[in-house]
C-alpha positions in Angstrom: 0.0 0.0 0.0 1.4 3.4 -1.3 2.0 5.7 1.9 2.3 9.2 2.9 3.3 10.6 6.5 5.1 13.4 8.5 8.8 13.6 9.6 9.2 15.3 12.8 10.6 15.0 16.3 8.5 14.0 19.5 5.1 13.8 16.9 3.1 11.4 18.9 0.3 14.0 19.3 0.2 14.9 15.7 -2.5 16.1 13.9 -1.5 15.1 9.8 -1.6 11.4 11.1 -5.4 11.8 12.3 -6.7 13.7 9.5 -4.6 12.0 6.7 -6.3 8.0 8.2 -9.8 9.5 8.0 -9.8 11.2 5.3 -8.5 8.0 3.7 -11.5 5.8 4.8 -13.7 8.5 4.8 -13.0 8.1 0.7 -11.8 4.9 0.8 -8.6 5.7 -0.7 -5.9 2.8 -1.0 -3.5 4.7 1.0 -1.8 4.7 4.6 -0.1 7.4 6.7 2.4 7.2 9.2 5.1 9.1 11.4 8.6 9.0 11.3 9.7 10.6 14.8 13.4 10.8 14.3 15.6 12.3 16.6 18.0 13.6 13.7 17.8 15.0 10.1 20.4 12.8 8.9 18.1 9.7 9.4 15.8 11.5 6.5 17.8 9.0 3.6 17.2 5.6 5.8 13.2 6.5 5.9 13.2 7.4 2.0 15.6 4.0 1.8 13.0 2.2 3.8 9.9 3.0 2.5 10.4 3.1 -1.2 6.5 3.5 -1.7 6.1 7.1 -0.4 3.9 9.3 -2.3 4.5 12.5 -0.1 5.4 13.4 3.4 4.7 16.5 5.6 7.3 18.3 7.5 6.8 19.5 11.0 9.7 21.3 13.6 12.0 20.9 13.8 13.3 20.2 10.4 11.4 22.4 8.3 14.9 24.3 7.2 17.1 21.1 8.1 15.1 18.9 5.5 16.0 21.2 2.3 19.6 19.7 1.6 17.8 16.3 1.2 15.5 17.3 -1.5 16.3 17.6 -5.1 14.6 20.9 -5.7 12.2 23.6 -4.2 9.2 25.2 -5.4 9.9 28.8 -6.0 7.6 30.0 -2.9 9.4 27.6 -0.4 12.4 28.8 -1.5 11.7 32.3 -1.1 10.2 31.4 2.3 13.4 28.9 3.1 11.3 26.5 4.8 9.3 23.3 3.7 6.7 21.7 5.7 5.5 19.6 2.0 7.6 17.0 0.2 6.2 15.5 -3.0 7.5 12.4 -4.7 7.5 11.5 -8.3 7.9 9.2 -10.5 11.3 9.9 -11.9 12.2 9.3 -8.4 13.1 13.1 -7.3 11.5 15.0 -4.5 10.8 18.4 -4.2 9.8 20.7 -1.4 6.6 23.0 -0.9 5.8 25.0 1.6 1.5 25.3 2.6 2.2 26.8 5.7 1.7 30.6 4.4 -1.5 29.4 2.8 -3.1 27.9 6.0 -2.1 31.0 7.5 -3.1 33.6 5.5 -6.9 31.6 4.7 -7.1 31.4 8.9 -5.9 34.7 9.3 -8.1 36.6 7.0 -11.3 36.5 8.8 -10.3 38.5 12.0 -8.2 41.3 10.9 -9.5 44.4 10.6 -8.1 47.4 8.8 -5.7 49.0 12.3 -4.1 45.7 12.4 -1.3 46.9 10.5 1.6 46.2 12.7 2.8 42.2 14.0 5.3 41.1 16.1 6.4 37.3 15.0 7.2 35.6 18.6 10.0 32.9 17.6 12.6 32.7 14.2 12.2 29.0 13.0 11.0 27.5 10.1 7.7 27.9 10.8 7.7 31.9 11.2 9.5 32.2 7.8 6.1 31.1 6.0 4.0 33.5 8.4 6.6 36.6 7.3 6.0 35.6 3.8 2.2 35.6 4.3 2.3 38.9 6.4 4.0 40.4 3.4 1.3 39.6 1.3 -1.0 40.6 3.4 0.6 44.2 3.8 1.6 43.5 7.7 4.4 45.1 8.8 6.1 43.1 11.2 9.1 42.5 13.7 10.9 39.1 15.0 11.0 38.5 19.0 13.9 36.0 19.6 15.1 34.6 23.1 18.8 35.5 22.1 20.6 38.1 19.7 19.6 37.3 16.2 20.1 39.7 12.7 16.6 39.0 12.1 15.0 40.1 15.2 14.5 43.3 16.0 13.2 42.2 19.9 14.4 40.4 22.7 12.1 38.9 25.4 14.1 40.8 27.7 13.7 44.1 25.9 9.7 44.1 25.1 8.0 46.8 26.6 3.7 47.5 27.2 4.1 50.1 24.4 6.2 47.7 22.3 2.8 45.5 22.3 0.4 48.1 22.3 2.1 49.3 18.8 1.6 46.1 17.1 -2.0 44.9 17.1 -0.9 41.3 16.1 1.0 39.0 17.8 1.7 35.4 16.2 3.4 32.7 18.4 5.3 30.8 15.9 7.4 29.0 19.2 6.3 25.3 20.9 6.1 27.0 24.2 2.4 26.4 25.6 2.3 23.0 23.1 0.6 19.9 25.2 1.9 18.6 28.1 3.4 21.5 28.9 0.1 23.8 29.1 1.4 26.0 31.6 4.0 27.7 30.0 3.8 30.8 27.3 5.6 33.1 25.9 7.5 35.9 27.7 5.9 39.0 27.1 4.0 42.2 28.8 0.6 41.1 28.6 -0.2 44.0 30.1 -0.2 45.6 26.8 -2.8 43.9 25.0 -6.1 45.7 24.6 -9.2 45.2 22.9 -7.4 45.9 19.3 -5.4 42.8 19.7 -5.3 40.2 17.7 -3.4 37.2 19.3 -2.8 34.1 16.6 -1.4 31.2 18.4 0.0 28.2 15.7 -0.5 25.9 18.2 -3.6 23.7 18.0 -3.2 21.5 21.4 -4.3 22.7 23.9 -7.1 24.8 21.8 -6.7 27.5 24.2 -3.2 28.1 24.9 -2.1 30.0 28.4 -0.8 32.5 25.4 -4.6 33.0 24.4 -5.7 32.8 27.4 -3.3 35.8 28.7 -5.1 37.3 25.3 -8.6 36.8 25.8 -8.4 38.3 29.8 -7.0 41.8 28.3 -9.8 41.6 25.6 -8.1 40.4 22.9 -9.5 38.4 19.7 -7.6 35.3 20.2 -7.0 32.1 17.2 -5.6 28.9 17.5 -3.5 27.0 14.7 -6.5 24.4 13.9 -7.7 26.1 11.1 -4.3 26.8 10.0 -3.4 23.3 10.0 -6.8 22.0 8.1 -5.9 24.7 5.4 -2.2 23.6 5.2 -3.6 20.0 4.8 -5.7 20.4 1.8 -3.2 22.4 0.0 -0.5 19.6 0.9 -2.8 16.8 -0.5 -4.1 19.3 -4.3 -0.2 19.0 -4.5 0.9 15.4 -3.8 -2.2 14.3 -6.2 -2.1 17.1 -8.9 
């Protein structure tokens, strides 16, 4: 049985391998989908050596940059963005990278901003908030990076965030793990205090629904999102591609 799946690390929660089975009986398609939890990137070749009858595989963090030296080309939007979280395989045998990450996030997006949400601040610098710069950009969002440590692409530490830092950008996107099931207690380090009614707070995690980062959100009267829709949105596009 031809296969499809997601490479990540610590993916025992994931969401692709729910929706993926499903949607497979649901249409009683002849496929399967599994996870390959690997601790490294440079067990990527035994997998493809392994399982010679992958059609297409998603990416998840923390490889979503790591995985691009494997592949033998990129579409030209994941390699603008410099991330891919979509492989597809064909039948010459090459495999090339997409990224559907932007798309999720831009179709979830959409609905709640209003025209003052002009400004974002992207909490985190991985491969997953390279897609959500990409789609701020075509969404004409302004935005600035918050990183833990120094880092030519953030403008923000942690350390250095003020209330007026926040109150000046009227989106705040947690592109981090930090909040991400078991460890629901946690969120990112910022001055909550300066979220207001004009907030919109866009968490991509999707377990627990309602992150403490949300939460912290919601109690200043924020409009608050979770990565589920994102995710759905990212799925769709990833399957139109692996079948196209």
């Amino acid at each position: 049985m031809s296969k499809f799946g997601l490479v990540g690390r610590n993916i025992a929660y994931s969401f692709s391998k729910a929706h993926f089975t499903a949607k497979f009986e649901r249409e009683k398609l002849p496929y399967s989908y599994g996870n390959f939890d690997i601790q490294n990137i440079s067990r990527f070749p035994e997998i493809l050596k392994e399982n010679n009858d992958i059609l297409g595989l998603n990416v998840t963090i923390p490889y979503k940059e790591q995985v691009i030296p494997y592949l033998d080309g990129l579409h030209k939007t994941a390699a603008e963005i410099g991330a891919v979280n979509t492989i597809k395989f064909y039948p010459s045998g090459k495999i090339k990278g997409f990224n559907t990450d932007y798309y999720g996030f831009m179709k979830s997006i959409k609905p709640f901003l209003k025209p003052h949400h002009t400004h974002a601040l992207i909490l985190g610098t991985g491969g997953a908030s390279k897609a959500i710069a990409y789609a701020l950009k075509k969404l004409n969002i302004s935005f600035d990076y918050v990183s833990r440590s120094p880092n030519p692409k953030a403008k923000f530490l942690y350390s250095n965030l003020t209330e007026d830092i926040i109150k000046s950008h009227q989106v705040i996107i947690n592109c981090t793990p930090i909040g991400t099931h078991p460890n629901v207690n946690v969120c990112p380090d910022i001055p909550y205090d300066g979220i207001n009614k004009e907030h919109l707070l866009f968490d991509l995690i999707y377990n627990p629904i309602l992150t403490k980062f949300l939460m912290c959100g919601e109690i200043q009267g924020a409009t608050v999102c979770n990565g589920s829709k994102m995710l759905e949105y990212q799925a769709e596009k990833a399957w139109e591609i692996w079948t196209k």
